[in-house]
C-alpha positions as CSV (number, residue, x, y, z in Angstrom):
1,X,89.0,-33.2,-24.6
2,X,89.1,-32.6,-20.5
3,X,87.3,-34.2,-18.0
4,X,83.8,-32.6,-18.6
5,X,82.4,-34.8,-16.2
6,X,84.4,-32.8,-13.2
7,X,82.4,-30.7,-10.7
8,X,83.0,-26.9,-11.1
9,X,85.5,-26.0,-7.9
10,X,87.1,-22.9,-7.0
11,X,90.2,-22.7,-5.3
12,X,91.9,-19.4,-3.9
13,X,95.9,-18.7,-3.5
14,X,96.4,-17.2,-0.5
15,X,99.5,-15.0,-1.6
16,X,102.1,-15.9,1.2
17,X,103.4,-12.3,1.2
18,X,102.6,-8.6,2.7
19,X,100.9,-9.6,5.3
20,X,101.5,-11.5,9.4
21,X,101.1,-15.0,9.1
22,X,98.1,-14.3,12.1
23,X,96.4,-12.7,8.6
24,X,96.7,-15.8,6.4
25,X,95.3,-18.1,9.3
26,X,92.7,-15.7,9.5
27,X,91.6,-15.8,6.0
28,X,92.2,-19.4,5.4
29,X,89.6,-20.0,8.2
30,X,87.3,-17.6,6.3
31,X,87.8,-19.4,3.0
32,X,86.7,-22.9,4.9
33,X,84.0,-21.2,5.7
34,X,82.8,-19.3,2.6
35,X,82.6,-22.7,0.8
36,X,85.8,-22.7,-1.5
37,X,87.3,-26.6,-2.5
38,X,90.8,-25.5,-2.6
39,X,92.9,-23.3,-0.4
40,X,96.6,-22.6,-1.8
41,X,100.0,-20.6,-1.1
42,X,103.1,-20.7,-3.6
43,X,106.4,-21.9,-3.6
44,X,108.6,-18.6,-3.8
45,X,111.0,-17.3,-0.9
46,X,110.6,-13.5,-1.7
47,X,107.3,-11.7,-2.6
48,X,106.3,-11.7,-6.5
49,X,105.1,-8.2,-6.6
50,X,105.5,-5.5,-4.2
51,X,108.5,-4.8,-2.2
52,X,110.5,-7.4,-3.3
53,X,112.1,-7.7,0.4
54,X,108.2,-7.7,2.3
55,X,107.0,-10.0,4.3
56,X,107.1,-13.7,2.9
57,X,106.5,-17.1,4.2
58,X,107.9,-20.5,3.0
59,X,105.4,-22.7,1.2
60,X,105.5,-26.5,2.5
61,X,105.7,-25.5,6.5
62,X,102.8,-23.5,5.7
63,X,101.0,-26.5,3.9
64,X,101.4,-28.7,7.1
65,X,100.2,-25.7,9.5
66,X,97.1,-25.6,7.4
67,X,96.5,-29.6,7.2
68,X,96.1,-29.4,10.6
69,X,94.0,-26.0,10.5
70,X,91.3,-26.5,8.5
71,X,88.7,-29.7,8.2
72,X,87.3,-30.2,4.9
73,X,89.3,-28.3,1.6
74,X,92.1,-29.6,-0.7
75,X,95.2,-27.6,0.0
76,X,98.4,-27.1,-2.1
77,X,100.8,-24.9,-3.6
78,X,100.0,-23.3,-6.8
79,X,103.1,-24.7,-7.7
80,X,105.5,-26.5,-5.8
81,X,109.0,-25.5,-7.7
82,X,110.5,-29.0,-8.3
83,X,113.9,-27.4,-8.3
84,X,114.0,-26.5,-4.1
85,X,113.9,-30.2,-2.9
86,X,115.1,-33.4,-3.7
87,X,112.5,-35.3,-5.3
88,X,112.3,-38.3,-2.4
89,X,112.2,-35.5,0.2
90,X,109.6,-33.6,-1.5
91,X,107.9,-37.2,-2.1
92,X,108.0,-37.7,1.9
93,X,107.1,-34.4,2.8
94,X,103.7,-34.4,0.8
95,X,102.8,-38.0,1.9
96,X,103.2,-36.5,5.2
97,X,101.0,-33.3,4.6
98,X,98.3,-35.7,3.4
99,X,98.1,-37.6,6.2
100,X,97.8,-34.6,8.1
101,X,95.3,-33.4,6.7
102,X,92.7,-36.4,7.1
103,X,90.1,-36.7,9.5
104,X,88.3,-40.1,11.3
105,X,90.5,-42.4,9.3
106,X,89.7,-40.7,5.7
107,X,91.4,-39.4,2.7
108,X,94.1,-37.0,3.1
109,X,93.4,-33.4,1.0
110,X,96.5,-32.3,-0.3
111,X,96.8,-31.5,-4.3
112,X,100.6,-32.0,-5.2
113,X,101.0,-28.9,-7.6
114,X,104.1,-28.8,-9.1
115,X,106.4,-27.1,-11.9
116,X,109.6,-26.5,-12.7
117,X,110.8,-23.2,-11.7
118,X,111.4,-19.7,-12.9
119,X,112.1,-17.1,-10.3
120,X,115.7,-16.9,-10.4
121,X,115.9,-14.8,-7.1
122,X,115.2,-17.8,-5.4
123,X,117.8,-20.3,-6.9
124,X,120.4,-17.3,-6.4
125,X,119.8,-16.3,-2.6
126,X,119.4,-20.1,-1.6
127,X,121.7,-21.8,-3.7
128,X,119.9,-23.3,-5.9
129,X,121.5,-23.6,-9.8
130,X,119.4,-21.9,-11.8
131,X,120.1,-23.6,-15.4
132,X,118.1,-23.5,-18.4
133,X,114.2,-23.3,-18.7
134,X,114.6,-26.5,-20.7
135,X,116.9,-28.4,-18.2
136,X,114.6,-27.8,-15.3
137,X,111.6,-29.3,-17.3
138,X,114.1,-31.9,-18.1
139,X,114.7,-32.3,-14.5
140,X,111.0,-31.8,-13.7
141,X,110.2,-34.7,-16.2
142,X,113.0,-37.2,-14.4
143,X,111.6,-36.4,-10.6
144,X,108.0,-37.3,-11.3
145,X,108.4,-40.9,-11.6
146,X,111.0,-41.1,-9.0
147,X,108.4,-39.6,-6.8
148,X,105.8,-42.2,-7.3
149,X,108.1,-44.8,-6.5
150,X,108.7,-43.5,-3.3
151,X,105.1,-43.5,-2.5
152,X,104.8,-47.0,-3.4
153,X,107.7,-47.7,-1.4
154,X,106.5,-45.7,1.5
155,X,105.3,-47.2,5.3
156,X,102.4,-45.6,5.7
157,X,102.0,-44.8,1.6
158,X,99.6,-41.9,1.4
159,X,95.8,-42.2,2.2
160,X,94.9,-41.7,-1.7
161,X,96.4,-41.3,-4.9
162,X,97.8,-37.8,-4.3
163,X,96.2,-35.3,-7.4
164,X,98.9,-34.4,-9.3
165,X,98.4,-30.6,-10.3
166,X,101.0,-29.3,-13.6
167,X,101.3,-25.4,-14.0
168,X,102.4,-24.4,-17.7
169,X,101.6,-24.3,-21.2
170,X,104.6,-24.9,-23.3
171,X,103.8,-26.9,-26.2
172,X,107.0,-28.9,-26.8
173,X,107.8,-30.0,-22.7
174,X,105.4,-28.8,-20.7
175,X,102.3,-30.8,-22.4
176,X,103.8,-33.8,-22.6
177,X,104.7,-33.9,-18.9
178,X,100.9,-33.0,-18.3
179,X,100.2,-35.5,-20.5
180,X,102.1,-38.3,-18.9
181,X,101.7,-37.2,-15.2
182,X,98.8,-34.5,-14.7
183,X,95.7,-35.3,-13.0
184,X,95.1,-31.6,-13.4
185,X,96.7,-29.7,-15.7
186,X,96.7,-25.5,-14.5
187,X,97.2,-22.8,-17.6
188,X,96.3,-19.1,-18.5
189,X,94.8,-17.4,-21.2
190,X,91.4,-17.3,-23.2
191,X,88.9,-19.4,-24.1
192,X,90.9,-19.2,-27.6
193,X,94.0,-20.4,-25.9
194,X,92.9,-22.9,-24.2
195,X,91.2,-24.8,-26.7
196,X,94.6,-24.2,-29.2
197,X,97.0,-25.7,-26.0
198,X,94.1,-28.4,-25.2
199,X,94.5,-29.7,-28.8
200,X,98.4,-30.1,-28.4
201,X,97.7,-31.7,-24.6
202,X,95.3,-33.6,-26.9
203,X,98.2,-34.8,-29.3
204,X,100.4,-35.8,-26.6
205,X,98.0,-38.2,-24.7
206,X,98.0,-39.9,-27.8
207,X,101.8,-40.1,-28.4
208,X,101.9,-41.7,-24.7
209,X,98.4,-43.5,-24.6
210,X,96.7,-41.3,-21.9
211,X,93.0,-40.5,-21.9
212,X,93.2,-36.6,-22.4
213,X,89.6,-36.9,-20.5
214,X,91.6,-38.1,-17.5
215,X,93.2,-34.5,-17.0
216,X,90.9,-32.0,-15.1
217,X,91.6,-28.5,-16.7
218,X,92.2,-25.1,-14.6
219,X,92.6,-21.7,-15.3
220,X,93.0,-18.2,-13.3
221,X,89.8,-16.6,-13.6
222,X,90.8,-13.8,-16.0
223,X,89.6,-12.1,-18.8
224,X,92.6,-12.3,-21.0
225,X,96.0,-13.5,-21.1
226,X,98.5,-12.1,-18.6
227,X,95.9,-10.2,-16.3
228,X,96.2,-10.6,-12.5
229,X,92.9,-12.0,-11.1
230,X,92.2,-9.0,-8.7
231,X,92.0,-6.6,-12.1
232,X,88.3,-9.0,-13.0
233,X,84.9,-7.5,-12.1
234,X,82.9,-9.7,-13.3
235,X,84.1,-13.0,-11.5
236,X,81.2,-15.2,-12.2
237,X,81.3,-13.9,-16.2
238,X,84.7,-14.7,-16.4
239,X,84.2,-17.8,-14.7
240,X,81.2,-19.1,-17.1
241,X,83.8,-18.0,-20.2
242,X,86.3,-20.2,-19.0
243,X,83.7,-23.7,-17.6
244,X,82.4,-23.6,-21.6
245,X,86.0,-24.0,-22.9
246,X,86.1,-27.0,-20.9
247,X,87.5,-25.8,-17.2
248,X,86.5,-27.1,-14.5
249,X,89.1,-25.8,-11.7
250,X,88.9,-21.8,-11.1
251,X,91.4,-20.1,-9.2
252,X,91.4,-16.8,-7.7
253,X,94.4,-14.6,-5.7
254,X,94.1,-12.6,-2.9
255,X,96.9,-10.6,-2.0
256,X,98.3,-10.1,1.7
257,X,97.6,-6.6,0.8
258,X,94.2,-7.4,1.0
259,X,93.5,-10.1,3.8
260,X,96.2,-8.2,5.8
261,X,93.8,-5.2,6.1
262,X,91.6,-4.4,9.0
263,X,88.4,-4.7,6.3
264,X,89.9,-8.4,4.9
265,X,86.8,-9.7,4.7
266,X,85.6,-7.6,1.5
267,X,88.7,-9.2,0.0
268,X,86.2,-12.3,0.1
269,X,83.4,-10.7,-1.6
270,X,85.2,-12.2,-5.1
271,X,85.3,-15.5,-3.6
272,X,81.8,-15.0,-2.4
273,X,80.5,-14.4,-6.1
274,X,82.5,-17.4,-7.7
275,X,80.5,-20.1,-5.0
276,X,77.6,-18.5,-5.8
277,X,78.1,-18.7,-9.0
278,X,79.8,-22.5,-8.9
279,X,76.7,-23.4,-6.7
280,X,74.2,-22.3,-9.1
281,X,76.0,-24.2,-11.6
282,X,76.1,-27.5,-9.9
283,X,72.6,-26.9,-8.2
């Protein structure tokens, strides 16, 4: 079983794409405001839907601009591909982020999400080789620890134990890297779903002695499986579906199509509806 004992939190991704990067400080400033706990980009170098040669904006610059933004959220990437950077850069580079982003001698607020990498684009234009979708788990699986032992080894090491976030639900890889390394493990899908792919996470915290109720569990707030946030109407509905399946972190997307427009701010009314909804919950 999850973490039950989590606090409901919504998080938005901020698509990084279609839209002036004067739009995403905008909204991210909004977002602080409205109340959300997390505030997130992704780790792509071309846009994901759209034209695929719009407007786009690197992930981890962005992360550090936004440290220093904003005052009280968690920020990340929903996910970090583990493929771009080596894994003591990207080691240094998030210690850095979360020392950024404290305040008055606190924590820092940065959620290392990470996965392995799909997008082939990306590993084409910048280099990158592309391999197998087993060989970059493979690789993902190798990095992690190496990445922890650079924190130790750090002067300063980060303010906290940086939350480790995993995106992905394959059964055989995926779930046992969650398993051994996930302080929050990120999926899609049902209520169904999730309680089939919990069960497996379930399995593999016992094959390598983890407490599966050590792993926060998020979701996209979707109706079904494969359906873009922005195609929900009933958020908090969707929302409620997913909290009695056992999730505590809700994520929602808005698109530089929507923040970028002179009326962004009804691109918040979602958001809006999920706090409300999160703050009924909790209150």
């Amino acid at each position: 079983m999850p973490n039950l004992s989590a606090p409901a939190r919504i998080a938005v991704q901020v698509q990084p794409q279609h839209a002036p990067y004067d739009a995403i400080r905008r909204v991210c400033a909004g977002l602080e405001e409205a109340g959300v706990d997390q505030i997130l980009n992704w780790d792509h170098f071309f846009p994901l839907s759209g034209d695929p040669d719009g407007l786009h904006f690197e992930c981890w610059t962005m992360l550090a601009a936004w440290a220093e933004a904003t005052e009280r959220v968690e920020i990340g990437a929903l996910v970090t591909c583990n493929s771009y950077r080596n894994p003591q850069l990207l080691a240094d580079m998030a210690r850095t982020v979360d020392h950024i982003s404290a305040r008055d001698g606190g924590q820092g607020r940065l959620v290392l999400g990470i996965g392995s990498g799909w997008a082939q684009r990306d590993y084409d234009e910048y280099g990158y080789p592309f391999g197998t979708a087993g060989s970059r788990l493979d690789d993902l699986a190798r990095d992690l620890p190496v990445m922890k032992d650079r924190w130790a080894a750090m002067n300063p090491r980060p303010t906290r134990d940086i939350p480790i976030l995993i995106g992905g639900g394959g059964e055989k890889k995926t779930l046992r890297i969650v398993a051994e390394h996930a302080d929050i493990w990120h999926t899609f899908g049902d209520a169904e779903t999730l309680a089939r792919k919990g069960a497996v996470l379930d399995d593999w915290c016992a094959k390598v002695g983890r407490d599966p109720g050590a792993i926060t569990w998020s979701a996209g707030v979707a109706p079904t499986p494969g359906r873009m946030p922005e195609q929900v109407e009933d958020y908090a509905a969707s929302a409620q579906t997913l909290y009695d399946a056992g999730v505590r972190l809700f994520t929602v997307g808005i698109s530089g199509e929507e923040y970028g427009a002179a009326d962004w701010r009804e691109s918040l009314a979602k958001v809006r509806d999920l706090v409300a909804w999160r703050d009924g919950l909790t209150g």
